[in-house]
mmCIF file of the N, C-alpha and C atoms, coordinates in Angstrom:
data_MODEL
# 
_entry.id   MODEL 
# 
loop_
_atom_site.group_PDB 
_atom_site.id 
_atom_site.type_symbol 
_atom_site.label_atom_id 
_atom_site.label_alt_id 
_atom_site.label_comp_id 
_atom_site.label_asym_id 
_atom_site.label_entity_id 
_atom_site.label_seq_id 
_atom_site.pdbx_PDB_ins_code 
_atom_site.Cartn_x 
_atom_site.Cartn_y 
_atom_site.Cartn_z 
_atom_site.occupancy 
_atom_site.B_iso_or_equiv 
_atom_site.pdbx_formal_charge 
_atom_site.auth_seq_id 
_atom_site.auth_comp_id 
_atom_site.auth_asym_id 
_atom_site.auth_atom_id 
_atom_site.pdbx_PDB_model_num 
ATOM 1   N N  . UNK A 1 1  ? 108.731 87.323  184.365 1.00 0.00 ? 1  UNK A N  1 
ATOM 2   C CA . UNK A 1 1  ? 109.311 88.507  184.977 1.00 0.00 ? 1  UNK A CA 1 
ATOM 3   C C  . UNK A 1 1  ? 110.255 89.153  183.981 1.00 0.00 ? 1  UNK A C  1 
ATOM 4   N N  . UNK A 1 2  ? 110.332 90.766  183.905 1.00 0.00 ? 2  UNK A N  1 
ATOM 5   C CA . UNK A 1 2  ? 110.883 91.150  182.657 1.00 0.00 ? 2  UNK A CA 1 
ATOM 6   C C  . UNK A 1 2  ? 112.061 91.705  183.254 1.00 0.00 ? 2  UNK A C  1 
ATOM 7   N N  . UNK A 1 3  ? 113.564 91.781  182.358 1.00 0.00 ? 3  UNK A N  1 
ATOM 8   C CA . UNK A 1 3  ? 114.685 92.205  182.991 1.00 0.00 ? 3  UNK A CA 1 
ATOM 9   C C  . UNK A 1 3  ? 114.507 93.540  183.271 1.00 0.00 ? 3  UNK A C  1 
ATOM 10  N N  . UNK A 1 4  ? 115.733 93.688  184.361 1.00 0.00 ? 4  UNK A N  1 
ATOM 11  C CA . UNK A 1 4  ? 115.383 95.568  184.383 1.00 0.00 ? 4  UNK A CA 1 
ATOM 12  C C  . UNK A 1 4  ? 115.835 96.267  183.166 1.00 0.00 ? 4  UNK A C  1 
ATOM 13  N N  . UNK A 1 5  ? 116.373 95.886  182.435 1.00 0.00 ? 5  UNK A N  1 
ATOM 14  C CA . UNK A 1 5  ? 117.533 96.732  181.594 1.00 0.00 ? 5  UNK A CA 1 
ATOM 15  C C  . UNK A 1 5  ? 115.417 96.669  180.560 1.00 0.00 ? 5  UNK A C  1 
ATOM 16  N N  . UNK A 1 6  ? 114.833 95.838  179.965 1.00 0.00 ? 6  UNK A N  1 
ATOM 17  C CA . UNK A 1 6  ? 114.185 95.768  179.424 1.00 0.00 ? 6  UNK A CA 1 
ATOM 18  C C  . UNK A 1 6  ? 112.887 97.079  179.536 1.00 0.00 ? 6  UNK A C  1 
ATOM 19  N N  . UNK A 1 7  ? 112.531 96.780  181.369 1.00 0.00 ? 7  UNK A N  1 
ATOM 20  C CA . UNK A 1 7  ? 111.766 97.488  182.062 1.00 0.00 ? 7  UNK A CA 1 
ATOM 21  C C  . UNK A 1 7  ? 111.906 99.209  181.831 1.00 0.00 ? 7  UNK A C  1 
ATOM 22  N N  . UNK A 1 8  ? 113.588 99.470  182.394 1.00 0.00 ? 8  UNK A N  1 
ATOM 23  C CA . UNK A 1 8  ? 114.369 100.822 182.218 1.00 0.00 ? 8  UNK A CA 1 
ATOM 24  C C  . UNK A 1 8  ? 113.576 101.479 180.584 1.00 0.00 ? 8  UNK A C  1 
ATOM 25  N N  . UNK A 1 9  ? 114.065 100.176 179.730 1.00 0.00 ? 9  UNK A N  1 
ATOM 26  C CA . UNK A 1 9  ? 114.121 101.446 178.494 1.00 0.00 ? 9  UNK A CA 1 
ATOM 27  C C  . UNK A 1 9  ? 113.858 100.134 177.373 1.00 0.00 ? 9  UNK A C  1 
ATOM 28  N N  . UNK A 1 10 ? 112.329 100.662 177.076 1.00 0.00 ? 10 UNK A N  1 
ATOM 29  C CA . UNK A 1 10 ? 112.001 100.245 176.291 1.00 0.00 ? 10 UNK A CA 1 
ATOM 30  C C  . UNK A 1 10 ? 112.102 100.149 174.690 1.00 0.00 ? 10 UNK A C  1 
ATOM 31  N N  . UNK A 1 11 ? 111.858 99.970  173.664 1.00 0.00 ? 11 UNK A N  1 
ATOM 32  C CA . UNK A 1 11 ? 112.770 99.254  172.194 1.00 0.00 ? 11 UNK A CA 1 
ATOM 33  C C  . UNK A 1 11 ? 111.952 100.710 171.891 1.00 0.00 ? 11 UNK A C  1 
ATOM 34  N N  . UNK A 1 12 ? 112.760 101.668 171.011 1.00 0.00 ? 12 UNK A N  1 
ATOM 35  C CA . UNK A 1 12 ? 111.826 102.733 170.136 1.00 0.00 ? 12 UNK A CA 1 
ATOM 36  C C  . UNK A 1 12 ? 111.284 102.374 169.026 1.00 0.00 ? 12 UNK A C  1 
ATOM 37  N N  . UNK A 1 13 ? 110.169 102.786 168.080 1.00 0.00 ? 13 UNK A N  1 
ATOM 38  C CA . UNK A 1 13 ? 109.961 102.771 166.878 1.00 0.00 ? 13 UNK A CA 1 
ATOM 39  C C  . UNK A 1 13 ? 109.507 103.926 166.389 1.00 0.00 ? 13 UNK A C  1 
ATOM 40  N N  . UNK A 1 14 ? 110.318 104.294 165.616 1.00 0.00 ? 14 UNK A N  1 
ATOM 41  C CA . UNK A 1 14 ? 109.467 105.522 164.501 1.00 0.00 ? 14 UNK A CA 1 
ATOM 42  C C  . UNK A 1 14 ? 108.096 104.982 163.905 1.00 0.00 ? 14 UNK A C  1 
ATOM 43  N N  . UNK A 1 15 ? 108.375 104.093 163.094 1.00 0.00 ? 15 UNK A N  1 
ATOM 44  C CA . UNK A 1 15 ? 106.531 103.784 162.688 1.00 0.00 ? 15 UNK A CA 1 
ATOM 45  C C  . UNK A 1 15 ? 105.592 103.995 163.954 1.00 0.00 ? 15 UNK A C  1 
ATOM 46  N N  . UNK A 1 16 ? 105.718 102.864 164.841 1.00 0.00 ? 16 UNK A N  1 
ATOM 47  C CA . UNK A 1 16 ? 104.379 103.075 166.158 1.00 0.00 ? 16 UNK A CA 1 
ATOM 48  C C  . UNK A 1 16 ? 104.301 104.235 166.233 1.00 0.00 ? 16 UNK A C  1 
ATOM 49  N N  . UNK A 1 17 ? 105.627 105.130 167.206 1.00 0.00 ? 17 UNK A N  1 
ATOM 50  C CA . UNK A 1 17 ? 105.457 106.719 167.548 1.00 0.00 ? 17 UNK A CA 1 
ATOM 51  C C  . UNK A 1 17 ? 104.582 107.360 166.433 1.00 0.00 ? 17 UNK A C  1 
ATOM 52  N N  . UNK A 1 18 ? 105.254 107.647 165.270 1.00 0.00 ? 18 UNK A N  1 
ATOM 53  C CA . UNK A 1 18 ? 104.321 108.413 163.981 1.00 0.00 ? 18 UNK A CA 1 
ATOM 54  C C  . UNK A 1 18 ? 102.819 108.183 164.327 1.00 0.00 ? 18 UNK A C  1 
ATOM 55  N N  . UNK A 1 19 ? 102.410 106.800 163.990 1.00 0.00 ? 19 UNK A N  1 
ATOM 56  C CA . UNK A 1 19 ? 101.059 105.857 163.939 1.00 0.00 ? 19 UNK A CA 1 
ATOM 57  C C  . UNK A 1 19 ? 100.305 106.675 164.977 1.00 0.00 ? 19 UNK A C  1 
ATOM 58  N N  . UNK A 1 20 ? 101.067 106.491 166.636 1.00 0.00 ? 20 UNK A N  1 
ATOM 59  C CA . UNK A 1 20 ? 100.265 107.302 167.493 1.00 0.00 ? 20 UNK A CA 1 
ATOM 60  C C  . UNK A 1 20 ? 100.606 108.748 167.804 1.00 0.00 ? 20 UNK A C  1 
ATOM 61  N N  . UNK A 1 21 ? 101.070 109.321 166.886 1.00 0.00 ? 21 UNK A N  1 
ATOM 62  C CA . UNK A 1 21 ? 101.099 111.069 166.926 1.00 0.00 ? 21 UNK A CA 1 
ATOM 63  C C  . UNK A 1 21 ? 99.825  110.845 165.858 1.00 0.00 ? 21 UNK A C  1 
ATOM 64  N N  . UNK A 1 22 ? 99.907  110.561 164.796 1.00 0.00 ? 22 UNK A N  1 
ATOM 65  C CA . UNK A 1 22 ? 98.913  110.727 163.848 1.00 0.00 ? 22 UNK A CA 1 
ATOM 66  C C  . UNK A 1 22 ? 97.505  110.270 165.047 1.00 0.00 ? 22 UNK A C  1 
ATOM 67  N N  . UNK A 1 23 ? 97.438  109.466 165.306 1.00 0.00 ? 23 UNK A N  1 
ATOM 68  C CA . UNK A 1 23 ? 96.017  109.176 166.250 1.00 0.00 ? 23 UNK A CA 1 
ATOM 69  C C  . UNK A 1 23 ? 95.698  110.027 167.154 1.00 0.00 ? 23 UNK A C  1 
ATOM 70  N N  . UNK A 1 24 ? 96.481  110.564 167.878 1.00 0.00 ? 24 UNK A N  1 
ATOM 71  C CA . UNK A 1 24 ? 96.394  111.778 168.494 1.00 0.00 ? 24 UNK A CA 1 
ATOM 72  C C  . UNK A 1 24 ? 95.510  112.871 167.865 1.00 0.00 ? 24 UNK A C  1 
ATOM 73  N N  . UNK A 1 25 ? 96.544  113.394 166.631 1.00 0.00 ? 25 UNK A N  1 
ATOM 74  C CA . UNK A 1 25 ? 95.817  114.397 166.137 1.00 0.00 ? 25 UNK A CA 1 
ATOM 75  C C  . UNK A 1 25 ? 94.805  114.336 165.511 1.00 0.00 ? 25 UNK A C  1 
ATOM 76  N N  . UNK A 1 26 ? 93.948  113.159 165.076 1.00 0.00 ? 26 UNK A N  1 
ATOM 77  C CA . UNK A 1 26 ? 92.833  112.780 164.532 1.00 0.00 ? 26 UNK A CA 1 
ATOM 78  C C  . UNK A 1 26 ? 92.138  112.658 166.030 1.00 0.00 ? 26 UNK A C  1 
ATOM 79  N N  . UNK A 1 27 ? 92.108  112.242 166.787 1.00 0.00 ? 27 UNK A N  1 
ATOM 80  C CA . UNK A 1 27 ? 91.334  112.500 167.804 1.00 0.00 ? 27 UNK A CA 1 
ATOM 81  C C  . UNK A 1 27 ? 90.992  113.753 168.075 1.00 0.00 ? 27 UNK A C  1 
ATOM 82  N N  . UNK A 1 28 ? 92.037  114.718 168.057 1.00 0.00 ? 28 UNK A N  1 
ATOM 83  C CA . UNK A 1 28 ? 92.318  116.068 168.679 1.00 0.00 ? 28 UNK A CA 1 
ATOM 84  C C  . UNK A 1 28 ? 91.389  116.898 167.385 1.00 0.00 ? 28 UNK A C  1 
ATOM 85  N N  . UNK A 1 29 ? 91.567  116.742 166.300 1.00 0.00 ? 29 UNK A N  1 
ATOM 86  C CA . UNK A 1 29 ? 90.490  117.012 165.407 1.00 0.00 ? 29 UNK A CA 1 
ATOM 87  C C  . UNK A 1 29 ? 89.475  117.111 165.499 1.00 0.00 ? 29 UNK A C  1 
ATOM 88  N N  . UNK A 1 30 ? 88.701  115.681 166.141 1.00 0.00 ? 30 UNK A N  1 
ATOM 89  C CA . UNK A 1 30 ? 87.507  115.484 165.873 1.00 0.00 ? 30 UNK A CA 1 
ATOM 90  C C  . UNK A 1 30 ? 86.573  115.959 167.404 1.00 0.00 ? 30 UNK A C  1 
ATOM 91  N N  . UNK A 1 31 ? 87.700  116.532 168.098 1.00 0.00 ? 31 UNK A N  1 
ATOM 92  C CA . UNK A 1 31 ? 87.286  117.331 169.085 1.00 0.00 ? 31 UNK A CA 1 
ATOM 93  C C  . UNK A 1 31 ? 87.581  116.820 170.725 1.00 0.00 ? 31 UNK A C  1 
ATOM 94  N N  . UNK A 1 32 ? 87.817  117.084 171.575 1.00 0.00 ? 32 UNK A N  1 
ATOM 95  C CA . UNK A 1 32 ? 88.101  116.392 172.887 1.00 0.00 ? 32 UNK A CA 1 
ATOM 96  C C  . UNK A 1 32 ? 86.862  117.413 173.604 1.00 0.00 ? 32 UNK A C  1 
ATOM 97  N N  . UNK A 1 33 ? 85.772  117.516 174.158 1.00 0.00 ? 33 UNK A N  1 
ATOM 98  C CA . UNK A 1 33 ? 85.463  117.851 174.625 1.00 0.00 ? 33 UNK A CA 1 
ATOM 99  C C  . UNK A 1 33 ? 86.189  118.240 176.629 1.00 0.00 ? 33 UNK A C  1 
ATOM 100 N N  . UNK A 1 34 ? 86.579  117.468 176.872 1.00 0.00 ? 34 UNK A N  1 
ATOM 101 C CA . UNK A 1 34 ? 87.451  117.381 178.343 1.00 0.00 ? 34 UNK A CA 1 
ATOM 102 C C  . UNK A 1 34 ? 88.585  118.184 178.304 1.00 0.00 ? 34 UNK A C  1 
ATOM 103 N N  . UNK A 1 35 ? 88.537  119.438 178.583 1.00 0.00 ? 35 UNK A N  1 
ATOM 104 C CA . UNK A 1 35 ? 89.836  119.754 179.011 1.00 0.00 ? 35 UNK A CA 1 
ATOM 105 C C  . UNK A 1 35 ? 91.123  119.323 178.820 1.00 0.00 ? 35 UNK A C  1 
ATOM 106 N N  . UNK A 1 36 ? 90.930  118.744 180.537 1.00 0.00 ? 36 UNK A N  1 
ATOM 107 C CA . UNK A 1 36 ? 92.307  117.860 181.054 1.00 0.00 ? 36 UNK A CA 1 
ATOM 108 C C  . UNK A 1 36 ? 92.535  116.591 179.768 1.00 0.00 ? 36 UNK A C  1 
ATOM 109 N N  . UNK A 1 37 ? 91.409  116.079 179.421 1.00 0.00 ? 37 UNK A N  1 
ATOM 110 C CA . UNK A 1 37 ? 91.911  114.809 178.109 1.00 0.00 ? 37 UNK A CA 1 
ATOM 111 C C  . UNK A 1 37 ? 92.383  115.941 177.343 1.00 0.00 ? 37 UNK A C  1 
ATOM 112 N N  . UNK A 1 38 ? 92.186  117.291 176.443 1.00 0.00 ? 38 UNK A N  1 
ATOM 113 C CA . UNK A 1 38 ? 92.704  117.847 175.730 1.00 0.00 ? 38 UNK A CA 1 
ATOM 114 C C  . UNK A 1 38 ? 94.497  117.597 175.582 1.00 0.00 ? 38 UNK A C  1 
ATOM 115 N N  . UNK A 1 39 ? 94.950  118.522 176.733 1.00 0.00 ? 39 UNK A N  1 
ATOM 116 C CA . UNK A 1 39 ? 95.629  118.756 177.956 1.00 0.00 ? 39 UNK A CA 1 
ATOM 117 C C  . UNK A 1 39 ? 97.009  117.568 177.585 1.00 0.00 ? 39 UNK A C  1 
ATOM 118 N N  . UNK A 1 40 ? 96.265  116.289 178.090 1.00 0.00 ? 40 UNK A N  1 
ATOM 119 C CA . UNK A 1 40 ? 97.129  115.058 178.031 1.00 0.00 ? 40 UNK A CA 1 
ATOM 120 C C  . UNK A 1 40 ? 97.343  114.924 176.572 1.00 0.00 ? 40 UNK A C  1 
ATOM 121 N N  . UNK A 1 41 ? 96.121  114.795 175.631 1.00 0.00 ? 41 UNK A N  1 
ATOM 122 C CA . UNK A 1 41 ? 96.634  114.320 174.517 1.00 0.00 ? 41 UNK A CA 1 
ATOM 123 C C  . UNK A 1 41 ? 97.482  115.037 173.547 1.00 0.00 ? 41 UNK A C  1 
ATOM 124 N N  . UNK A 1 42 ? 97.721  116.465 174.362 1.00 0.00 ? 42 UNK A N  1 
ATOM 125 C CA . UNK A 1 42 ? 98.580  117.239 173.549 1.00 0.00 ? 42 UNK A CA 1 
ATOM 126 C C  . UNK A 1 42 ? 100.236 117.108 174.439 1.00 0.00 ? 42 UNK A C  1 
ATOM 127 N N  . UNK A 1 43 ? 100.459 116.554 175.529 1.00 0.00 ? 43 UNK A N  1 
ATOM 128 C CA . UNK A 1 43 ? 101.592 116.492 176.045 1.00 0.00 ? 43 UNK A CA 1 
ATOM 129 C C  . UNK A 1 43 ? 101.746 115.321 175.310 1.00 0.00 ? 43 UNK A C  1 
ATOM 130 N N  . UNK A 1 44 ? 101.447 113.988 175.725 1.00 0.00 ? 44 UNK A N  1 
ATOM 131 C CA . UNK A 1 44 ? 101.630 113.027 174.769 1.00 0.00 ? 44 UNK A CA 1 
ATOM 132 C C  . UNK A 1 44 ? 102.388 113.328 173.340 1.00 0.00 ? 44 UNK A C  1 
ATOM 133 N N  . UNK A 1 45 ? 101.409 113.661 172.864 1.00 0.00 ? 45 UNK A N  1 
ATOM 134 C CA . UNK A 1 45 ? 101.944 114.097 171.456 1.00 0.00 ? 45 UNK A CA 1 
ATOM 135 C C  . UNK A 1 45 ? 103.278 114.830 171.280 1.00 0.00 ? 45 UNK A C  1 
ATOM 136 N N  . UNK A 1 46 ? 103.613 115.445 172.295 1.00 0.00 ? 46 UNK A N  1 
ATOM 137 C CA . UNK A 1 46 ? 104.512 116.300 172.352 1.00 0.00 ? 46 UNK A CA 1 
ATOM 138 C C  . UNK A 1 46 ? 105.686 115.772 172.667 1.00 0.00 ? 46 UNK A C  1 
ATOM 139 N N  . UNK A 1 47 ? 105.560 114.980 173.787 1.00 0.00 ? 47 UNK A N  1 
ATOM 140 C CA . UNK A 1 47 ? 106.275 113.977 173.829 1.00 0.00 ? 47 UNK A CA 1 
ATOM 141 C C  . UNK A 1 47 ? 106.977 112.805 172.911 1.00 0.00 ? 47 UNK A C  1 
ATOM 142 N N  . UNK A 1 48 ? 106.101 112.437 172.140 1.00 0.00 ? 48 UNK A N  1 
ATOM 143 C CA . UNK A 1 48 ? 106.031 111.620 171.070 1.00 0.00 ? 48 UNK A CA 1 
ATOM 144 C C  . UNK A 1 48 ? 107.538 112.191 169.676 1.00 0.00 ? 48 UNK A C  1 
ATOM 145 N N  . UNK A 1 49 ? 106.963 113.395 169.643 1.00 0.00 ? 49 UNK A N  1 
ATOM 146 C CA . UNK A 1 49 ? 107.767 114.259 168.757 1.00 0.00 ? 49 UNK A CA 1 
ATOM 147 C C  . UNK A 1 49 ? 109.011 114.700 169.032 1.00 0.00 ? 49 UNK A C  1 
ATOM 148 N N  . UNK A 1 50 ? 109.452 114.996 170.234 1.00 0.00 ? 50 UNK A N  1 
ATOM 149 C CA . UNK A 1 50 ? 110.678 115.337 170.767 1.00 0.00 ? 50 UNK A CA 1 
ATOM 150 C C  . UNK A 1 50 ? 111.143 113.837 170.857 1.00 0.00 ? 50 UNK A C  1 
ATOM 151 N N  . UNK A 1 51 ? 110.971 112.659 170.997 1.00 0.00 ? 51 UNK A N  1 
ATOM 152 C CA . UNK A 1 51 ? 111.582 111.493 170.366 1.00 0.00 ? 51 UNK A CA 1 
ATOM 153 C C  . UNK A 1 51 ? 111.901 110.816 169.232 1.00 0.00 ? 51 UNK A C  1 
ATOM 154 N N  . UNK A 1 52 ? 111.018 111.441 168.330 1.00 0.00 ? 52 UNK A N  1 
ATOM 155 C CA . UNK A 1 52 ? 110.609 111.225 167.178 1.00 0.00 ? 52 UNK A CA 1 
ATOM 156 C C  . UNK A 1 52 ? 112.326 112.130 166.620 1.00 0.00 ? 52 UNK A C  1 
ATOM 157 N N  . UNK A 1 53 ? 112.382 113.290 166.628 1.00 0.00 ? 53 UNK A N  1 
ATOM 158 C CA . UNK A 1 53 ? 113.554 113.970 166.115 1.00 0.00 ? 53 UNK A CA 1 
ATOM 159 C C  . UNK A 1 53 ? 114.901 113.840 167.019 1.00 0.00 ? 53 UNK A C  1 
ATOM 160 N N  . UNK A 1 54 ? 114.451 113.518 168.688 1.00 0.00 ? 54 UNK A N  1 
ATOM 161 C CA . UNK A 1 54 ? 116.208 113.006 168.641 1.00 0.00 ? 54 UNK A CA 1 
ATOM 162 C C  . UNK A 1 54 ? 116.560 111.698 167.907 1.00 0.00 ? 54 UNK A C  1 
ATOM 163 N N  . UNK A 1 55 ? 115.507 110.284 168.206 1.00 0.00 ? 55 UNK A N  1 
ATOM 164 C CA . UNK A 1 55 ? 116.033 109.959 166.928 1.00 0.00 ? 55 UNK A CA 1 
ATOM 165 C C  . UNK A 1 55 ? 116.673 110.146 165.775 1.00 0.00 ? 55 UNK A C  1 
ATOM 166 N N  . UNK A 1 56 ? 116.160 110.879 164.450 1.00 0.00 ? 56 UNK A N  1 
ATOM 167 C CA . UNK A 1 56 ? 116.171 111.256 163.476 1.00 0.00 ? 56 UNK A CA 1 
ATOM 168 C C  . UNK A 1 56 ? 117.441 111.926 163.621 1.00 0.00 ? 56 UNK A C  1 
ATOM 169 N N  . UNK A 1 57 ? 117.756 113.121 164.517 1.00 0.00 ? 57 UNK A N  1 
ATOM 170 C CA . UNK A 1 57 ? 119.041 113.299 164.218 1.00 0.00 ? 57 UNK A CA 1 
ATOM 171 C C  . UNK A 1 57 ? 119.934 112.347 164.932 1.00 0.00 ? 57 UNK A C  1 
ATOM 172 N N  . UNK A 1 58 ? 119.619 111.388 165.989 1.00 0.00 ? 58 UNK A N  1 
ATOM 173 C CA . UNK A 1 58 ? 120.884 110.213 166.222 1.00 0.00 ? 58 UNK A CA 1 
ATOM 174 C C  . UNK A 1 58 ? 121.203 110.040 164.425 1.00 0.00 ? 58 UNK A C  1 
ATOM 175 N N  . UNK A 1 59 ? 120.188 109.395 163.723 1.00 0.00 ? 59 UNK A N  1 
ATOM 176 C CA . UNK A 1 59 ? 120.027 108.795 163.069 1.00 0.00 ? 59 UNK A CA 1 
ATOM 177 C C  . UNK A 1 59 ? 120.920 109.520 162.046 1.00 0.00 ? 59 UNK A C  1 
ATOM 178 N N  . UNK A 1 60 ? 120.993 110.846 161.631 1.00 0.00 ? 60 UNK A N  1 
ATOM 179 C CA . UNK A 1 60 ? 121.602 111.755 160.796 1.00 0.00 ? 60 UNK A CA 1 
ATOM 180 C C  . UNK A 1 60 ? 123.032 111.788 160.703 1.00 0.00 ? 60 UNK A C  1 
ATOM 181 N N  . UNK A 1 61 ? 123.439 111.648 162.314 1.00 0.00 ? 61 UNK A N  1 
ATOM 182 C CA . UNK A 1 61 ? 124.349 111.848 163.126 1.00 0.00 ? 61 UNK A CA 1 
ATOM 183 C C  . UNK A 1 61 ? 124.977 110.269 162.141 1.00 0.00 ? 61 UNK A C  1 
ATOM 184 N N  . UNK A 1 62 ? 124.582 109.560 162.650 1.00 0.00 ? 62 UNK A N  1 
ATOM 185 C CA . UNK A 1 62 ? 125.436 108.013 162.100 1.00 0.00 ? 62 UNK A CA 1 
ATOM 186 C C  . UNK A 1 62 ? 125.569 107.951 160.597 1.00 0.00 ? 62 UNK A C  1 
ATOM 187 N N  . UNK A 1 63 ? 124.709 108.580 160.018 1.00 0.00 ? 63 UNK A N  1 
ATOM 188 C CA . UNK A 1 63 ? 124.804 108.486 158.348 1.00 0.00 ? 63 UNK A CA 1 
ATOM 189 C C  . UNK A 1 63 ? 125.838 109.906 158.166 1.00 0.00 ? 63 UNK A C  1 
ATOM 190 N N  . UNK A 1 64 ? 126.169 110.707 158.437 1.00 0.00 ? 64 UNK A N  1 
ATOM 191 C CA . UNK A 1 64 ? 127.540 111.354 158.321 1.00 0.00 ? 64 UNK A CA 1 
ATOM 192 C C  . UNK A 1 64 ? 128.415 110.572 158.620 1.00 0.00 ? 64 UNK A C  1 
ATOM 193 N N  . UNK A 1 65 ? 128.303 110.142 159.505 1.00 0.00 ? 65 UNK A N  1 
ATOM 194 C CA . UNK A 1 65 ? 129.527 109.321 160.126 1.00 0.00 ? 65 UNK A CA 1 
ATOM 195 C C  . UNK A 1 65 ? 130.130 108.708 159.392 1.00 0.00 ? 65 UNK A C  1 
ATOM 196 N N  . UNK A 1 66 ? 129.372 107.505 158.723 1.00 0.00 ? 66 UNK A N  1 
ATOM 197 C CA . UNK A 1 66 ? 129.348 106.377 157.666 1.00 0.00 ? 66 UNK A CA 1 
ATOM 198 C C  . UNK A 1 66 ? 130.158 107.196 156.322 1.00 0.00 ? 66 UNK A C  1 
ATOM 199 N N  . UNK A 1 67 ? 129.216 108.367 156.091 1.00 0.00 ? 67 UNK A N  1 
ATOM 200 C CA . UNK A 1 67 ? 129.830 109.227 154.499 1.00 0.00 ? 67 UNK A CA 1 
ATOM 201 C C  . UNK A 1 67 ? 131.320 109.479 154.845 1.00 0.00 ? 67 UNK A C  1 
ATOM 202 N N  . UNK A 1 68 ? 131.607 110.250 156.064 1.00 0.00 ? 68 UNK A N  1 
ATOM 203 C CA . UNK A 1 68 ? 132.766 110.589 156.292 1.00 0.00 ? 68 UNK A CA 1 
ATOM 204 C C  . UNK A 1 68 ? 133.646 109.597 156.966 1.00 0.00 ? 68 UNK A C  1 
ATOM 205 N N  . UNK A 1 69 ? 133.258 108.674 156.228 1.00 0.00 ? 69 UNK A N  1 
ATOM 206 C CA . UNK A 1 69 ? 134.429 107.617 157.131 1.00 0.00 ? 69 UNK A CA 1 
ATOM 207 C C  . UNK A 1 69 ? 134.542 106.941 157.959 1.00 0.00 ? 69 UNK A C  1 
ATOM 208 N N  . UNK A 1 70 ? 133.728 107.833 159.230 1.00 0.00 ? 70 UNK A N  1 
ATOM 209 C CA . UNK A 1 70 ? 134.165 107.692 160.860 1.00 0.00 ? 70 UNK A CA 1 
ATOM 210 C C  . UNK A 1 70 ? 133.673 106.379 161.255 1.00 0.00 ? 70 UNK A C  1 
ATOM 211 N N  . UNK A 1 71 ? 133.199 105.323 160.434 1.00 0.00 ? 71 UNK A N  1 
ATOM 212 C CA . UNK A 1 71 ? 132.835 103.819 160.855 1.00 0.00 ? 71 UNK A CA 1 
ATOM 213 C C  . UNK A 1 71 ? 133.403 103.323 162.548 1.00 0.00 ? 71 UNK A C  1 
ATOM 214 N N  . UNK A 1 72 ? 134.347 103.855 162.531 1.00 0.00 ? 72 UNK A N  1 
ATOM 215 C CA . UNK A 1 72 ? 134.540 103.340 163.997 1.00 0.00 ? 72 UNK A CA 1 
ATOM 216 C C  . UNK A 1 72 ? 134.271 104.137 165.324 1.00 0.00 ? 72 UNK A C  1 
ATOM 217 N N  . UNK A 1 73 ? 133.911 104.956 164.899 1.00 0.00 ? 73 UNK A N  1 
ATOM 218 C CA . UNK A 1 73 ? 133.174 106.153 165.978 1.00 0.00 ? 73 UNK A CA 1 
ATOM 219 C C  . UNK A 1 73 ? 131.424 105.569 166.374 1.00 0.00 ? 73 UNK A C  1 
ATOM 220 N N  . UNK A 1 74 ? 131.071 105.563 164.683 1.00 0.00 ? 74 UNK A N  1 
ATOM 221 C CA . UNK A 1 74 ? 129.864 105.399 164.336 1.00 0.00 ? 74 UNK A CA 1 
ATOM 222 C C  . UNK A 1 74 ? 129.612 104.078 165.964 1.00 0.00 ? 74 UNK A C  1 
ATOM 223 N N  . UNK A 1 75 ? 127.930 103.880 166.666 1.00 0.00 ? 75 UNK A N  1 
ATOM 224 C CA . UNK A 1 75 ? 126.948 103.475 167.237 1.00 0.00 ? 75 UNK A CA 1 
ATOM 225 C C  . UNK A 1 75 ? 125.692 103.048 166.239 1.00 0.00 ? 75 UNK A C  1 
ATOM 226 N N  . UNK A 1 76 ? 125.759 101.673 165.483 1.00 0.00 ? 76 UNK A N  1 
ATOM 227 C CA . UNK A 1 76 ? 125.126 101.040 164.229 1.00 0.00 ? 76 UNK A CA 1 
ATOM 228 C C  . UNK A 1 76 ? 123.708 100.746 165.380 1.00 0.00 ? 76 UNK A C  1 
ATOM 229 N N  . UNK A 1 77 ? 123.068 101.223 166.530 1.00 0.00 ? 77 UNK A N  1 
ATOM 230 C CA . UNK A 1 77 ? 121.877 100.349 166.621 1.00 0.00 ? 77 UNK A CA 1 
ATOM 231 C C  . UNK A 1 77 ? 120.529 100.933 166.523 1.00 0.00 ? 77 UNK A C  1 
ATOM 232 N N  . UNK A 1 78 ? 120.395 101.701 165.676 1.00 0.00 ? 78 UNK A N  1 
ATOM 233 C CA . UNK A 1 78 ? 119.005 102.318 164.753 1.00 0.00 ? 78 UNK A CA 1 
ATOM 234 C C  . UNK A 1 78 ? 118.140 101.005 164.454 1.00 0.00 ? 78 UNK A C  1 
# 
């Protein structure tokens, strides 16, 4: 049985996410005939990406931090 805190919110990764935006769009390439599969595999993706960059700027966000000092402000769990 998995904790809730686990369940709630699962571990991010930039590699996987990337891995499956890239699979996406190689699918989406090679054509979706279905609509609605179109449809999904472009929300997905979309999805994918708007996580992909709040990351990146959390991530931006803490490496200023670090340059300018602010170590004790700074949130180290990237």
């Amino acid at each position: 049985m998995s904790s809730p805190e686990h369940t709630e919110k699962q571990e991010f990764s930039l590699e996987k996410s990337l891995a499956e935006i890239r699979s996406i769009v190689e699918k989406m390439q090679k054509g979706v005939s279905d609509f609605d599969q179109q449809m999904a595999l472009f929300a997905k993706g979309n999805e994918l990406i708007e996580q992909c960059q709040e990351y990146l700027d959390q991530a931006e966000l803490k490496i200023k931090q670090l340059v300018d000092g602010q170590t004790e402000d700074a949130d180290f769990d990237i």
